[in-house]
N, C-alpha and C positions, 0 to 999 in steps of 0.2 A: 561630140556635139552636146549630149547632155550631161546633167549634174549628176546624175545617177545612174550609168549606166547599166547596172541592173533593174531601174526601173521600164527603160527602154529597150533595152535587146533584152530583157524576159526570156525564156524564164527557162533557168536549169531545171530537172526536177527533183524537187523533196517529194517523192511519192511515201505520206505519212506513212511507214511503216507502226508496229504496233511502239508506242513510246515507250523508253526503257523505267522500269521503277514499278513495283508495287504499290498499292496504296499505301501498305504498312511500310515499306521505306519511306515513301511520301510524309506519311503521319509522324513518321520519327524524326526525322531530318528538318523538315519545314513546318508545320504546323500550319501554315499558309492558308486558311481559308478567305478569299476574299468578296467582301459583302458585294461591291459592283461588279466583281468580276466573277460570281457567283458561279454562274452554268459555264461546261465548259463548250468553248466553239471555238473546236480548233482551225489551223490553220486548211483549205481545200487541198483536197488529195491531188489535185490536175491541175500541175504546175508544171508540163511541158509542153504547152504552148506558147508561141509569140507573140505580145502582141502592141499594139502602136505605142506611142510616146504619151505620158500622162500631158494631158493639158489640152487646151487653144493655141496651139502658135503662132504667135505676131511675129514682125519685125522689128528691130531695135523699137524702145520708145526714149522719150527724152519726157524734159524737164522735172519739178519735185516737190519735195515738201518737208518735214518738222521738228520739235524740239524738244527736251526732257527736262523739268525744274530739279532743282538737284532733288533725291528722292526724302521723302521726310519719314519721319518713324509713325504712323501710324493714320496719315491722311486720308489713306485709302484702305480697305481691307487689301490691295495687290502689292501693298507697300512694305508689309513684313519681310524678313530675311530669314531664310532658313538657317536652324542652326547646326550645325553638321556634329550632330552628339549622337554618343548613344553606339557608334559601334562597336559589335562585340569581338573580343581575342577570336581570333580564328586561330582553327586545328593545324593550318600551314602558315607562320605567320609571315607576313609581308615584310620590306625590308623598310628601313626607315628612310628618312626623306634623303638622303645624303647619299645611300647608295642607289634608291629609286634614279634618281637627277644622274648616277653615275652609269647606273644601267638601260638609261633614256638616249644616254652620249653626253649629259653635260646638259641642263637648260642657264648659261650663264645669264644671269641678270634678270632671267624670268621672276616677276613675286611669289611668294608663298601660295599664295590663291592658285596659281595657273599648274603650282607642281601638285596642290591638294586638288587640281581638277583630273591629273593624269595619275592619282592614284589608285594602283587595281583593286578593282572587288572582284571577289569571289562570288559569280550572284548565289548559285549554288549554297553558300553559307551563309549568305550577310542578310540578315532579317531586319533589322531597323535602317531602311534604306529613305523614308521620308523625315523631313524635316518638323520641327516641331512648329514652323513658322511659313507662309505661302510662300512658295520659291519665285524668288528675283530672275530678273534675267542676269546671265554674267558680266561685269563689269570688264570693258576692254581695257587692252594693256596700254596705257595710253600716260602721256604725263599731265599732272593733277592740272593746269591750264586746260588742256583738251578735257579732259574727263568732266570739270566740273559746264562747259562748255556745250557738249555733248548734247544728242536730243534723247528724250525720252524715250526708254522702251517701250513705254505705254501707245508709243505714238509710232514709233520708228524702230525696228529692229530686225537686226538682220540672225539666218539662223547659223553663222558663223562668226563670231566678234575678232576672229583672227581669220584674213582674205588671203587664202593662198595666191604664191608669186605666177602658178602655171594653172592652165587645167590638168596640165596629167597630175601635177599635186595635189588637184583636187580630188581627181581619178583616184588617183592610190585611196585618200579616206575615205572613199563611199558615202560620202555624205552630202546633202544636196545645198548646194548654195540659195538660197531667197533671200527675200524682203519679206515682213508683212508690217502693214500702212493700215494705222487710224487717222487719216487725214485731219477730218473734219470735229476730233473728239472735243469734248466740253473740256478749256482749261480755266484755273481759275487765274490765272495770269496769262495775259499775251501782249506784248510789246504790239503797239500800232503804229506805223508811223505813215503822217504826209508830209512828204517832200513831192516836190517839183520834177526832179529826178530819182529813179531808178536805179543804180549801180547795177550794171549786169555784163557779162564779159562779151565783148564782139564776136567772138568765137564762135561759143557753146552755148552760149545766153544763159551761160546758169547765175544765178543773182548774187550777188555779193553777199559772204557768210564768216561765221566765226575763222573756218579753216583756210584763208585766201591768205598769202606773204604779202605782206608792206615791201618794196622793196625801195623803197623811198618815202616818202611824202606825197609822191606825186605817181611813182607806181604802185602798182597791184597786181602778183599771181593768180589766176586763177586754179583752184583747185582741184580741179576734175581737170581741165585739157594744157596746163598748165600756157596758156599765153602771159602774155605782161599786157595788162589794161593802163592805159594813165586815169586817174583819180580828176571826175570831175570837178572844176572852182566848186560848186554846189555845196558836195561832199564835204567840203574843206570845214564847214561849218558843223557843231555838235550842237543839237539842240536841247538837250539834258544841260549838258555842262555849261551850252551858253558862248562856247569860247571856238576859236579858228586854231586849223594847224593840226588839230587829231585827229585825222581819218579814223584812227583804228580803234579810235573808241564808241564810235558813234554805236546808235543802239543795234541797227542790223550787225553789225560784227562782233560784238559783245553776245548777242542770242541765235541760240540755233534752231530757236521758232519765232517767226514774225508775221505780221501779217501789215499789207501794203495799200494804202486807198490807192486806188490805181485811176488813172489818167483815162482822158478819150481815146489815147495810141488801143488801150484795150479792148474797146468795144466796137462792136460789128452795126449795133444797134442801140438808141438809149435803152438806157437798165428795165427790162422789164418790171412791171409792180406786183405783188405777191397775187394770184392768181389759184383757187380751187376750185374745182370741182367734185363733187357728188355721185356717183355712179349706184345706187341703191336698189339691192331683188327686192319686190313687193310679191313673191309668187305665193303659193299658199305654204310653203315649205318656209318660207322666209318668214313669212305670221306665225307659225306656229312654233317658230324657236326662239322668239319674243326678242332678235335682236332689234328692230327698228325701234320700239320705246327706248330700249337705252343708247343708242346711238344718237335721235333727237335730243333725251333730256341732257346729252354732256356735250352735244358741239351748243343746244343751247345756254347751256353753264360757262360754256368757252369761247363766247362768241368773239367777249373781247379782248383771251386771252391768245388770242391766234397771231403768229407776227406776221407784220407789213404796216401798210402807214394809211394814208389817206385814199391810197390808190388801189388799197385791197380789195379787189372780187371775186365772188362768188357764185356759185348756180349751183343746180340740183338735177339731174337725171334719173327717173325710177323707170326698171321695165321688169314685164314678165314675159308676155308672149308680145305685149305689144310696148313702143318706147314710149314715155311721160316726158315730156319738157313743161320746164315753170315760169311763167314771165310773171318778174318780179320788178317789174318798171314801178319806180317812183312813184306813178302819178297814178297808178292803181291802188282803188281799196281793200281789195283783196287779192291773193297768187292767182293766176290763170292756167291751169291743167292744158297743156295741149297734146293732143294724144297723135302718135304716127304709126298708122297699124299697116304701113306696107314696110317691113323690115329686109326684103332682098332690096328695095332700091333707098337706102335712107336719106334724109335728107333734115335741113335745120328749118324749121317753121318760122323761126323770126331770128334775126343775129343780135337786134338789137336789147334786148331786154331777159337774156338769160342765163346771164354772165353780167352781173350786174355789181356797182359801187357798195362795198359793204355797207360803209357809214350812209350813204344815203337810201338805203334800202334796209336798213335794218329793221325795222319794224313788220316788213311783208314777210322778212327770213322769219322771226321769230313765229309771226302768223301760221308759215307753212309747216316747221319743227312740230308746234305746238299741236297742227290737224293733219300732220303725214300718216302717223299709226293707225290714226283712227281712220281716214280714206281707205286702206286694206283692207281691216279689220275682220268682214266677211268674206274674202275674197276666197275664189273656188280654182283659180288660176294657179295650175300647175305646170306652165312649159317656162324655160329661161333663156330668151333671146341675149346673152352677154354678147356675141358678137357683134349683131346691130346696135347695140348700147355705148360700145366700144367705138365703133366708127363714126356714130354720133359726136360722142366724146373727144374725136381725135379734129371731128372736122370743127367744134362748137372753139376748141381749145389754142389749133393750128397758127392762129394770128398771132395770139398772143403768147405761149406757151405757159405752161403752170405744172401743178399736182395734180391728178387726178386719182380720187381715190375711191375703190370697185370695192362694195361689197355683197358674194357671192355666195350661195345656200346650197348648192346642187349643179348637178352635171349640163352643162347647158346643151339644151334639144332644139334649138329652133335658129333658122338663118346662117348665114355664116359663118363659119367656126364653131357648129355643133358637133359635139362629140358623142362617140358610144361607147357603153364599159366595156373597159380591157381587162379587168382583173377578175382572176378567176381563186375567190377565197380557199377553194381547195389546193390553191398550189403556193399560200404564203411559207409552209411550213419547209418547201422543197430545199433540199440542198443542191439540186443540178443548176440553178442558177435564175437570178430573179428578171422576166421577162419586163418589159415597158417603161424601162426609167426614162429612155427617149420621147418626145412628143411623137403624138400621132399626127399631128397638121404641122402647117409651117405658118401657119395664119397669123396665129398670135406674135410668133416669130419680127414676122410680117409687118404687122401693126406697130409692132414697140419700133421697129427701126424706124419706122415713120414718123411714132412721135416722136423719137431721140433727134432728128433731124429738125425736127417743128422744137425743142426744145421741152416736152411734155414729156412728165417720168409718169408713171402707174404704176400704183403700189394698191397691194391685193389683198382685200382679206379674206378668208375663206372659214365659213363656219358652216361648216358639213359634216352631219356625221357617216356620211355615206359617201361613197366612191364618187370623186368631183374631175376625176383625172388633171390631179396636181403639176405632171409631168407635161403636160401638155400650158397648161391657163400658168405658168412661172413665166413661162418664156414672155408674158407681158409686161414683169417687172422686170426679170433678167435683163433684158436686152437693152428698157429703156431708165436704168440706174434707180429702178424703184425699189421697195420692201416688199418682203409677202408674208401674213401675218397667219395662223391657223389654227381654231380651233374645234378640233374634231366633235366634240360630243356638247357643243352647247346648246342650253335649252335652259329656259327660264324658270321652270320647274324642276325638271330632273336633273338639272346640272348648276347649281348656282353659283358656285365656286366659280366655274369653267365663263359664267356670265359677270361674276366681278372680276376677275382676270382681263375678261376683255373692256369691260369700260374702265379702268384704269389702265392700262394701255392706249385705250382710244384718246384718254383724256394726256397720256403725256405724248401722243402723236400730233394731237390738236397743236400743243403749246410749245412743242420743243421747238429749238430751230432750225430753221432750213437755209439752203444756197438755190439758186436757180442759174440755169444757163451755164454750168458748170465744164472746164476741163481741168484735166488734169493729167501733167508731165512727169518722169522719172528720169533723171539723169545720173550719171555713174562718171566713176575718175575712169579714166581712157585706158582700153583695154578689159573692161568690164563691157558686159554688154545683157541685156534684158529680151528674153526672148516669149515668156508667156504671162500672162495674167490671168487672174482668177477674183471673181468677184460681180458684183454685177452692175453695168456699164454697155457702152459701145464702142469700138474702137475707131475712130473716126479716119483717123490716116495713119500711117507707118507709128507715127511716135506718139500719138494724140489720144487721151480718154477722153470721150464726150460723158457726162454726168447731167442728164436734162436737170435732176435732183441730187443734192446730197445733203446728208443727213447725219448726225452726230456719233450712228450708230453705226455706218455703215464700215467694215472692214475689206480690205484687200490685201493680195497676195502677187507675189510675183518672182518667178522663178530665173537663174542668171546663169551664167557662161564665163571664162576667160577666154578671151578671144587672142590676148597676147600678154607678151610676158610682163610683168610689174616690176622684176628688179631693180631698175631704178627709181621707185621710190615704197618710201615706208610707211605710205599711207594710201589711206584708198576713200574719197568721199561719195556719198548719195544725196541727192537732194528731189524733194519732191515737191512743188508748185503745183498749188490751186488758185485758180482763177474763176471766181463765182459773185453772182448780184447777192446781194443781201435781200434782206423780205422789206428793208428800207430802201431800198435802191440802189445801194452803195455799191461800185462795183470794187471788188478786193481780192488780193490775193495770198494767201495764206503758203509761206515759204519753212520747210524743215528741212534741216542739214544732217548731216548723220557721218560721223569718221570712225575708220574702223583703221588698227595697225594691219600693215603687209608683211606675211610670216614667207618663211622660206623651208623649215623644218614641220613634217608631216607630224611630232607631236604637238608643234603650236597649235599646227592645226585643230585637233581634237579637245587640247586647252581649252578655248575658246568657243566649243561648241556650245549650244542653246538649244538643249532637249526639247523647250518647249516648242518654241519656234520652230525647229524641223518639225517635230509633230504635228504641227498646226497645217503647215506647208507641205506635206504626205500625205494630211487628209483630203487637200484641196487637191492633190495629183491623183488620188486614190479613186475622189468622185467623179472627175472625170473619165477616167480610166474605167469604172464602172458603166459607164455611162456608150462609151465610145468600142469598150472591146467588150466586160464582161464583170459582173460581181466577184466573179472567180479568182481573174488574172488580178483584178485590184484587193483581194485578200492577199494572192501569193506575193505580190509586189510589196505589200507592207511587212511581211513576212521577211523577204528576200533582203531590206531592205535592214533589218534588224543583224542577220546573219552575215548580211556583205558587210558592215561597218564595223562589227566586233570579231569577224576574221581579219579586217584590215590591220586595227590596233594589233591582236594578237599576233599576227604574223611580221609586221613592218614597224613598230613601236615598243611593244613590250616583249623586251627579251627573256622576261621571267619565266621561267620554266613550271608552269604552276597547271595542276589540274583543275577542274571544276571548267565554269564559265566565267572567262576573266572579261571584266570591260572599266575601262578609264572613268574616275567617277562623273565626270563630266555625264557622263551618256549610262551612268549607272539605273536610271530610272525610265531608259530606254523602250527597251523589251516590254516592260508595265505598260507604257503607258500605248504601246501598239497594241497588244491585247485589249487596253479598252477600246480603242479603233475599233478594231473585229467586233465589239461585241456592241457597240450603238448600233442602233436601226439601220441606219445608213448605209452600215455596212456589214450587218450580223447573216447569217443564215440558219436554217438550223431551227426558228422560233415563226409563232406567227406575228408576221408585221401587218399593217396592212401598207398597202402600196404607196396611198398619199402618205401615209406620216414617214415611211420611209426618204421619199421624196421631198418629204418639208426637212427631213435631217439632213440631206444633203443640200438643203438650197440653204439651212441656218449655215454647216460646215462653208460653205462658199461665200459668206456675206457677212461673217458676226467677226468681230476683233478675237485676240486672240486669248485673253483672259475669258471672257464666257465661252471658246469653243473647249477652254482646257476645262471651268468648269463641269460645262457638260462632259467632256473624256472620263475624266477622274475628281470625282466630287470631293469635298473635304468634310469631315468629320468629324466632329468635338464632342467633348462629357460636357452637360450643363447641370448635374445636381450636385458637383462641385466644383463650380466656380467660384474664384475670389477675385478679391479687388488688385489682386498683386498684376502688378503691368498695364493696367488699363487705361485705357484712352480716358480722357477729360473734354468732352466736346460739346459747345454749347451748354454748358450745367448740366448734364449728363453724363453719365459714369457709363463706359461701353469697357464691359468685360472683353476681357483677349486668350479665349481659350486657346490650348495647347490644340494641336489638328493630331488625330489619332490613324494609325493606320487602320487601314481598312480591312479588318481582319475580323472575322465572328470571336475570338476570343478579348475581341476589344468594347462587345455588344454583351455588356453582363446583364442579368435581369432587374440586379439592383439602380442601375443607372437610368438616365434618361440623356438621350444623344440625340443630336443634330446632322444630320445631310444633308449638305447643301449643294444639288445637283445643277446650278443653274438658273436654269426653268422653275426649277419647282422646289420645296423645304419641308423636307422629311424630320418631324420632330417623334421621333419613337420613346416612349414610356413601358421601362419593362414593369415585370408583373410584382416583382416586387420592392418597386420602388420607395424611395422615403415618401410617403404620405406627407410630410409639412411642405414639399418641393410642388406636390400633387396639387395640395390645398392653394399656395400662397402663387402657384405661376396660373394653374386650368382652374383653380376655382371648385375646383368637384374636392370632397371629403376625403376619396379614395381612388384606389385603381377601376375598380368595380363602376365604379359612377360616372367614367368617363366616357360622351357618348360618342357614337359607332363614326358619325360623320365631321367629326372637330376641324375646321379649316382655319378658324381664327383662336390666337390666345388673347382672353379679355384684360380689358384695363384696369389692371389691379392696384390697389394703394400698398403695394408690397414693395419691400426694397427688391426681389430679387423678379418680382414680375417688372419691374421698372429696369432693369439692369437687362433682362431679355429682350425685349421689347425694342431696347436702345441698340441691342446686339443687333436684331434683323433687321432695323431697319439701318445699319450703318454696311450690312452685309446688302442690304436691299439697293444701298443708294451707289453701288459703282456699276452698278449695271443697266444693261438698253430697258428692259421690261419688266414690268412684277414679277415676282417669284410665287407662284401660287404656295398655300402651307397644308400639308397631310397630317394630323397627330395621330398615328399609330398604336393601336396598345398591343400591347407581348400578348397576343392569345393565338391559339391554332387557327382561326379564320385571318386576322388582320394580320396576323406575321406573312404568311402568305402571299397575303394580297400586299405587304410592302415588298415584298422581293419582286414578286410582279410588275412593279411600277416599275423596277430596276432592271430585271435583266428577262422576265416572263416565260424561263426557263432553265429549273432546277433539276430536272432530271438525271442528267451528267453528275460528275466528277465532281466536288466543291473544290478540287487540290489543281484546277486547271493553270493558277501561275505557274506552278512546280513544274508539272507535266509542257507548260509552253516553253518552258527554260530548258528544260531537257528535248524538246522537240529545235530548238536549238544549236544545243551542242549536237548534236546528232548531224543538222544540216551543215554542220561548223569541218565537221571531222570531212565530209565528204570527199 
């Protein structure tokens, strides 16, 4: 039934015995120390017990979505292609491509590509295992028609690009079948079209797509359930070419991302009109970490850059112990304060005037931004009623439905859905296992399905540095397709960085864009079938996501099955449809297609695998699985899950008789990049986390596409005190350096250099001690190393060629992703070396030689 069965019948036991190898073999052999994977944390010793199925399980889901432009050289920083150089003769050496293919059984007609994907490494020996370029996803075996046709990975990809014929074929590789979906991602091209008709198969309803057969003029196969549609008169017309008689070229079959203005058949209701709300602490906790000034001064900076049309409204809610409501009616001279201070029974003081026309009300909004901060300002108000705020919010919003957007300072004590701390700082450190990742209430739970039904997403920010029980207050965005935003140590004073992080954030949340009243379908060629999802949503019926919001940023995941066998044919499609109003009214539907070849040989399989993509798609089964059984079981699962797929290859695919730890290079980067699993927040132990940031790692793992959750896994690394101009992007009259990415190794961290990490979230720019002083002078602006001071988070605007060329780098590294990257400049000295590893991993105590020691921790469970 599942894709991994060792993820689900769990778990043999690897009871760590002590790992074989001395340090000084380790030292001699490997040299391996790796900067993010610094401390070692190994895999848990209590790995015999059972425990449930990673995930949510749904029932089938249907319909789909998107598409891929062919990939360009340097559009994106995700756009690079690794170049597979650099490795070294090994002590046993491999056989060459000819007798490889012959000792595989023969891949006839496979390409080059798929046989250099089944070639064995020896991880044991092979030390340049990273490319010098961000790794791609794999290219299916497909013919150049389909391929250049294809949707994007960026958008759509699956973590097998070769669909096995059975599941036991799937069974034998160990490897888990998914999707992961950026539905809604910003493209700079997307075919629109209005037409009168829809093309969609009577059937399956899946829409008409690049991969559907002509079978005439007037028929059409469908690709997924294979019927024969007849081709509506409509269709018969191309409105590009202008001309009758091509069906097959019209633009939806031409693209494997479209998006469709849809008809009244779509809608339940006229299109709703962009709708926000406000949900704002005014407690004294909230004053004194000085977010509410910069909150007002950037939605007042953004008033008019917010999307919707004429019919955009707005309102405001502030509470502490008691709730604020604002009437902002027209034909008032000033905002009216109405205060509701029984919060077990709440109730809306007036409907008419609180929730009001932007454009004709604009001037009251600005009035209120402008004397919100200062109405607190003395406040001695220390309790935080978010629950009554919350049902406020839900009853203010229920008509119409909208955004709502909460921001929150502290634990809330008062009215419904008050919570009390769970965490007990003495036990972040524990390795027997991390208690509370579950909510304590069902409230919040509670409330979001009720907006999701009302059409109203919530999305959370949380700026606390104090225990807010994260685990409990997500489930408001979870459930109802919102975001959750967090930062832990902000403060207007003592944290200023952590204070411009979030108003640039706030300001591209203001402006990006949105969908309202959203679903969204998954469908599969027949004999596939979809049984969980991961991300955050509601599952509305059997096959249905409801999305009250969706948003540019938001990613998802979805786990699959063969249900029957595929031999008859040699392809396999996905599509996923979205169906959402625009912040214009528009209602549309946003269609990706996705073809993958059907293999029948267990090493096509492995060909075709997508390191990253499983990865991504582990961590989401992992969180759960944390979540549902134990921190424990969801280490040994990712663990197990390393071991089951490189015993598979090595027992059923590669009959090379080789010692060491052999694995298909496909999956050569494997083992890495599960190790970085174990050792993020989310999922480490061993170190002190604290609970919510714990908690916000695994709501980012569950929510974010799949390029930032790999950032954050395994960050990338560059030298910037010599860079050249050789290969560099030309964009907008800017010159954007394209450094080489380094592995992540301390002997790649000289003192002469200055290096970049780029984690994600955050940009580690490190300046060792004895760096070039002209690189010093002409990027930081300081004389020397000595001058650089303790707290640097920005690099200034220099009339320098090579501050101009960095500068162009972060922000071309800045611009493919959801959020700011905050920046640390680090100096090489005994305090700040420290405190950068700290950012990293927050414990060095252990072993630096931990890859080596995981790789032989490994083979060891390989031998069993």
């Amino acid at each position: 039934m599942f894709l991994l069965p060792r993820f689900s019948l769990l778990n043999r036991n690897p009871k760590c015995t002590k790992w074989a190898g001395s340090y000084q073999l380790v030292h001699s052999t490997l040299m391996l120390v790796t900067l993010f994977l610094e401390s070692s944390i190994p895999p848990s010793a209590d790995m015999t017990k059972q425990a449930p199925p990673f995930g949510y399980g749904y029932p089938s889901m249907q319909p789909a979505y998107q598409q891929r432009p062919s990939p360009g050289t340097g559009s994106s920083p995700s756009h690079g292609r690794y170049n597979q150089t650099g490795y070294q003769h090994l002590s046993q050496p491999f056989p060459n491509m000819s007798q490889l293919s012959a000792a595989l059984g023969g891949l006839s007609g496979v390409p080059e590509l798929e046989v250099e994907a089944l070639r064995p490494v020896n991880l044991l020996q092979e030390r340049n295992l990273l490319p010098h370029r961000p790794l791609d996803a794999p290219e299916p075996n497909l013919n150049a028609d389909l391929k250049k046709a294809n949707c994007s990975p960026d958008t759509f990809r699956c973590t097998l690009t070769n669909i096995p014929q059975t599941q036991a074929l799937l069974n034998k590789a160990r490897l888990p079948l998914g999707l992961l979906l950026h539905p809604f991602r910003d493209l700079a091209q997307l075919p629109v079209i209005t037409s009168s008709t829809i093309v969609r198969c009577r059937s399956c309803r899946t829409y008409i797509n690049p991969f559907v057969s002509f079978l005439d003029q007037r028929r059409w196969k469908c690709s997924l359930c294979y019927r024969v549609n007849d081709v509506p008169d409509e269709f018969m017309y191309n409105p590009v070419t202008r001309s009758y008689g091509e069906p097959h070229k019209r633009p939806e079959v031409q693209n494997s991302t479209v998006e469709f203005i849809a008809s009244s058949d779509y809608m339940l209701r006229p299109p709703q009109p962009a709708v926000y709300l406000f949900v704002l602490d005014v407690s004294h906790n909230a004053v004194d970490a000085g977010y509410l000034d910069v909150f007002c001064q950037t939605l007042l900076e953004n008033l008019d850059k917010m999307p919707g049309d004429t019919r955009t409204r707005v309102g405001f809610i502030s509470f502490n112990s008691t709730i604020h409501f604002y009437n902002l009616h027209e034909s008032l001279s000033q905002p009216q304060m109405l205060v509701v201070s029984d919060i077990d029974d709440i109730f809306i003081p007036t409907h008419d005037s609180l929730l009001v026309n932007l454009k004709e009300s604009r001037a009251l909004v600005r009035v209120l931004l402008t004397s919100l901060p200062g109405m607190f300002s003395q406040t001695r108000e220390t309790h935080s009623a978010l629950g009554p705020a919350l049902q406020a919010a839900y009853k203010l919003m229920s008509s119409t439905g909208g955004r709502v957007s909460v921001f929150q300072t502290q634990l809330p004590t008062l009215g419904a859905g008050l919570l009390q701390s769970r965490e007990d700082p003495n036990q972040r450190s524990s390795t027997k296992g991390v208690q509370h990742l579950g909510p304590a209430t069902d409230f919040y739970k509670k409330l979001a399905l009720d907006c999701s039904g009302q059409q109203i997403g919530v999305d959370l920010f949380l700026l606390s540095s104090q225990y807010s029980d994260l685990a409990s207050l997500a489930c408001v965005s979870k459930y109802s397709a919102g975001s959750i935003f967090y930062y832990p140590s902000l403060h207007h004073v003592h944290n200023p960085a952590q204070l411009d992080k979030f108003q640039k954030d706030l300001e591209r949340y203001l402006t990006r864009k949105i969908g309202f009243e959203a679903v969204m379908r998954i469908r599969c060629t027949k004999g596939l079938s979809i049984h969980t999802f991961h991300g955050n949503f509601f599952v509305r019926s059997t096959d249905l996501l409801s999305l009250a919001n969706v948003n540019p940023d938001s990613g998802f995941a979805v786990q699959m099955s063969i249900e029957e066998s595929m031999a008859d044919t040699s392809l396999a499609c996905f599509q996923a449809a979205l169906l959402y109003t625009s912040s214009k009214g528009k209602r549309r539907i946003r269609v990706h297609t996705l073809c993958l070849p059907v293999v029948s040989q267990l090493s096509d399989v492995y060909a075709g695998a997508d390191v990253q993509a499983i990865t991504c798609l582990l961590a989401n089964m992992a969180i759960d699985r944390s979540i549902s059984s134990s921190l424990s079981d969801a280490r040994d699962a990712l663990v197990n899950a390393v071991v089951d797929s490189l015993s598979a290859y090595k027992n059923t695919v590669s009959n090379l008789q080789q010692s060491g730890l052999i694995a298909p290079a496909a999956l050569c980067l494997f083992p890495l990049y599960v190790l970085a699993l174990l050792k993020q927040k989310a999922l480490r132990t061993g170190t002190s986390t604290k609970l919510d940031e714990r908690v916000f790692a695994m709501c980012e793992f569950k929510s974010q596409p799949l390029q930032q959750i790999m950032r954050t896994v395994h960050p990338d690394l560059y030298r910037l005190d010599t860079i050249s101009d050789q290969g560099a992007l030309h964009l907008n009259d800017c010159i954007v350096p394209q450094p080489h990415l380094l592995h992540l190794t301390a002997e790649k961290l000289t003192r002469e250099g200055a290096f970049l990490m780029d984690c994600g979230s955050v940009f580690y720019l490190w300046i060792g001690k004895f760096c070039n002083e002209m690189f010093i002078r002409d990027v930081l602006g300081c004389p020397n190393h000595a001058s650089i001071p303790p707290n640097m988070t920005q690099i200034p605007e220099l009339e320098t060629p090579l501050s101009e060329r960095l500068r162009a780098l972060l922000a071309w590294l800045q611009d493919s992703r959801t959020f700011s990257s905050t920046l640390h400049i680090v100096k090489d000295d005994a305090s700040a070396k420290t405190s950068f590893f700290q950012h990293l991993v927050e414990d060095r105590s252990e072993s630096a030689f931990s890859y080596y020691e995981f790789l032989l921790h490994i083979q060891q469970q390989m031998s069993k």
